[in-house]
C-alpha positions in Angstrom: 52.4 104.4 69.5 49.5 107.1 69.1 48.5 106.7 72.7 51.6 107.3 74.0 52.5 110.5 76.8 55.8 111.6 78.1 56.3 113.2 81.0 59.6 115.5 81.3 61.2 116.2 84.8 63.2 119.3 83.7 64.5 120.1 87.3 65.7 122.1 88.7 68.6 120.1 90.8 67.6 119.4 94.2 64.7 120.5 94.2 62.7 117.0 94.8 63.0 115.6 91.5 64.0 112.5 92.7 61.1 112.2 95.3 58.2 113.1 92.4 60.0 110.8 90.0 59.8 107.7 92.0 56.4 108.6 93.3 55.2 108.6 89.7 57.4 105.8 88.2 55.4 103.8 90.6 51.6 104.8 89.6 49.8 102.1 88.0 49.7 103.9 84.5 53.0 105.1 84.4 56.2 103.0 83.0 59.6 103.8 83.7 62.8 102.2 82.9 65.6 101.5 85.8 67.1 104.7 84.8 66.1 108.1 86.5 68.5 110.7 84.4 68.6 109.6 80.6 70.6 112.8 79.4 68.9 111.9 76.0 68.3 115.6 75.0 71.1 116.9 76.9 74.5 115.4 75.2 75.9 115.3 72.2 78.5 113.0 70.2 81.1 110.8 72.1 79.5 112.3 75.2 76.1 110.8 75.2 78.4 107.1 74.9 80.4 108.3 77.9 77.0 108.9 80.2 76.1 105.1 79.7 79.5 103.5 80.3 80.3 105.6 83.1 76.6 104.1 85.1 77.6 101.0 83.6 80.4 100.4 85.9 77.9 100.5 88.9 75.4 98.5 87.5 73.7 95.5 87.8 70.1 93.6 86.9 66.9 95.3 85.4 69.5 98.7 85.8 72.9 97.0 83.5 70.0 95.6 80.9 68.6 99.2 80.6 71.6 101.5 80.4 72.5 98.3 77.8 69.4 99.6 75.5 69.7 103.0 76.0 74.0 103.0 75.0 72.2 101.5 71.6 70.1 104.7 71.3 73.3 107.0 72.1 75.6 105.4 69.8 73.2 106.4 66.8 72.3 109.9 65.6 69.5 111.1 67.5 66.4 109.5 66.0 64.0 110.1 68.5 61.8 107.6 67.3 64.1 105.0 68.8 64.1 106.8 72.0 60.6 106.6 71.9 60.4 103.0 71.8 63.4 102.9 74.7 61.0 104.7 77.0 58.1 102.3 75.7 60.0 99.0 75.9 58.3 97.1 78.3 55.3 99.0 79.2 52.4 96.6 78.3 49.4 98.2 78.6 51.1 101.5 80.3 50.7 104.7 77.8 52.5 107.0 80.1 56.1 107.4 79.9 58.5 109.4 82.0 61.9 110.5 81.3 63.3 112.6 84.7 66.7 114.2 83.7 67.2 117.8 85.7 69.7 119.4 83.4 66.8 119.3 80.5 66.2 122.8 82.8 69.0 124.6 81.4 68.1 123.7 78.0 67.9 125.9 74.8 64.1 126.6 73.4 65.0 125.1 70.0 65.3 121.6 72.2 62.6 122.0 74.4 60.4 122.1 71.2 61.5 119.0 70.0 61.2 117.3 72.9 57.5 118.8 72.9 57.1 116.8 69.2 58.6 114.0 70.5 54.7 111.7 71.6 51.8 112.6 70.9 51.3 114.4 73.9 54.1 115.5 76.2 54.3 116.9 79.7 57.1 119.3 81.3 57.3 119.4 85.7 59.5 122.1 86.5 60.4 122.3 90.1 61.2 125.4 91.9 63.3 124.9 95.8 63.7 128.0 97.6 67.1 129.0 95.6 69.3 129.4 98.6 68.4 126.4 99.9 68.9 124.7 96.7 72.1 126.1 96.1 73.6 124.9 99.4 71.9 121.6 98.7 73.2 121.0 95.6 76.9 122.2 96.7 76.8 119.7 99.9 76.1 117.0 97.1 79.0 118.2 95.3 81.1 118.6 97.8 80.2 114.9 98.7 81.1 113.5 95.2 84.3 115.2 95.6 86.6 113.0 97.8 88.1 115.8 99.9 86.5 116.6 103.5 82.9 118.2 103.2 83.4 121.3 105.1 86.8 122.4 102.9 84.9 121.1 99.8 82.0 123.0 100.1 83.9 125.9 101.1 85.5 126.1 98.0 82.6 125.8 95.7 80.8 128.4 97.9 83.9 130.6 97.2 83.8 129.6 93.5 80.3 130.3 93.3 80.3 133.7 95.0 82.6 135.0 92.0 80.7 133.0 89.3 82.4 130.6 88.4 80.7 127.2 89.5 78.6 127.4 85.8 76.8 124.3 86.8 75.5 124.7 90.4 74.5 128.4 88.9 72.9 127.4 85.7 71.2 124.5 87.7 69.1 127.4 89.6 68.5 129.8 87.1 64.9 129.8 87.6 64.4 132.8 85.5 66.4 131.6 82.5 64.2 128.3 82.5 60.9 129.9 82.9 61.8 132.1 80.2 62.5 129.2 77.9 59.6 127.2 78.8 57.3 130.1 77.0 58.1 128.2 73.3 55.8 125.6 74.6 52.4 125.8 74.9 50.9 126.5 78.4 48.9 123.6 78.7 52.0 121.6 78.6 54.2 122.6 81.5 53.7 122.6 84.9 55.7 125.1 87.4 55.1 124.3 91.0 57.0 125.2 93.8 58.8 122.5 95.9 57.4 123.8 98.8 54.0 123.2 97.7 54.8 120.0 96.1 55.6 118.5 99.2 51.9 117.5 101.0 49.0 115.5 99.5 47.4 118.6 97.8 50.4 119.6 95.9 51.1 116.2 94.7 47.2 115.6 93.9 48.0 118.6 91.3 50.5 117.0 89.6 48.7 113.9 88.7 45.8 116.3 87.7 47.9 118.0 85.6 49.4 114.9 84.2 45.7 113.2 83.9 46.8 110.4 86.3 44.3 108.6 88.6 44.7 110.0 92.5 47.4 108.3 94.3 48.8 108.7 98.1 51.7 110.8 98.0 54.7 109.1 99.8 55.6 111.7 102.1 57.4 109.8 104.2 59.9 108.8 101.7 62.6 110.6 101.5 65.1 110.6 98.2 68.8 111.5 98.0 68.9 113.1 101.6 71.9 115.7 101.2 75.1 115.4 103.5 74.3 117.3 106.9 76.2 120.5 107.0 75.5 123.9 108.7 75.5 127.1 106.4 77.2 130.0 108.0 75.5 133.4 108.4 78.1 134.7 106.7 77.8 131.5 103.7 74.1 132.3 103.7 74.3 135.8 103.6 76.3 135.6 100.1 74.1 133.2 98.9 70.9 135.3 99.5 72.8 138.7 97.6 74.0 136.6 94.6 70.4 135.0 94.4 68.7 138.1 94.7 67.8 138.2 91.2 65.8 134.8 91.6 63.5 135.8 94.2 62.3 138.8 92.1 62.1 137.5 89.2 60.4 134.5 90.5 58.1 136.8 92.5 57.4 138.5 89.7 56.8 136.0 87.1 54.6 134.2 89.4 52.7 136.6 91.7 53.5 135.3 94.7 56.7 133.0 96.8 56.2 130.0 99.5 56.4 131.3 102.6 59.7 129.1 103.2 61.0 131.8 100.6 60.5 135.0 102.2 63.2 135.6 104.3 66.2 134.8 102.2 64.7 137.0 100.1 64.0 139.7 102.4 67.6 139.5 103.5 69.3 140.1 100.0 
């Protein structure tokens, strides 16, 4: 499999992974399996079983055959050889691969290299939402999952969030932390892009440059995994933008510059 490429969604959460992942999964040279989030790199042990079985009790079709290969990957030791040829089952004359799993973000650097050695070449999209707006978008999905009544739900994980406990919804946004990690690799292999800029024909024509895909009409129309509808307080957003603060600089600063969509959540904190 010498001709092979992968392409890595890293994340972050909620920050249109979803969207660029089924945009790409359906260019002509691209193959993907039924299965967005493979959590491959990102479990260990009885864990990785316990990803499959739990999508498995959901599943059906081209989905229930694929989650059926990749439990025979996870119940092995990680021989990434065979999750090579899970990605490449099926892909007939297709040499580009894509594995879109958002918590591969929060990743150590020792990891990220091996996923780098994993083809012959490999690609990383890292996606970048304005961070209060990711935040509240990725609580209101929580909040969903939950069971209880949205409002009281996200309420709570805005209140265990503000004193730092919600490890996940935090870690999940830690743009600085990720684009710290992503130096180990080398720069012609990752691509940062804002979300905001993602989102239009020009931004999306980047991408498949980047990834060395033939142009394609972005779907802009589609949209993935809408969130629950739920206002944010001014006084909700106004903790979010001080406990973020940290985000926009850094981001500013590693960068050079912030979407516009940015600025005043950051000019707030």
């Amino acid at each position: 499999m010498r001709d092979l490429t992968i392409i890595y969604g890293i994340g972050a959460t909620k920050a249109g992974t979803s969207w660029l992942h089924d945009a790409l999964a359906a260019h002509t040279q691209v193959h993907a399996r039924a299965i967005k989030e493979l959590h491959y790199w990102s479990s260990e042990g009885e864990d990785r079983r316990a990803v499959i079985e739990r999508q498995m009790t959901k599943a059906d079709g081209t989905r229930l055959d694929d989650l059926r290969d990749l439990a025979d990957v996870m119940d092995e030791p990680r021989d990434v050889a065979r999750y090579v040829e899970y990605l490449a089952k099926g892909r007939g004359a297709q040499s580009v691969l894509i594995d879109s799993t958002p918590v591969y973000g929060t990743l150590p650097a020792e990891t990220l290299t091996r996923m780098a050695a994993a083809a012959p070449v490999t690609r990383f999209v890292y996606l970048m939402r304005d961070p209060v707006a990711r935040a509240w978008s990725h609580i209101r999905m929580m909040a969903k999952r939950s069971g209880r009544e949205l409002g009281q739900a996200a309420d709570a994980l805005l209140a265990k969030f503000s004193r730092g406990a919600a490890k996940g919804i935090e870690s999940r946004g830690d743009y600085v932390g990720t684009l710290k990690r992503l130096d180990v690799l080398p720069q012609n292999s990752v691509l940062v892009m804002f979300y905001e800029d993602l989102m239009s024909q020009t931004g999306f024509d980047r991408v498949l440059a980047f990834l060395g895909l033939a142009p394609m009409k972005a779907p802009l129309d589609v949209r993935v995994l809408q969130g629950a509808s739920l206002r944010l307080q001014d006084d909700q957003r106004s903790m979010l933008q001080q406990k973020l603060a940290p985000q926009y600089a850094g981001v500013n600063a590693r960068m050079g510059r912030l979407p516009d969509a940015w600025h005043d959540n950051w000019m707030r904190t």
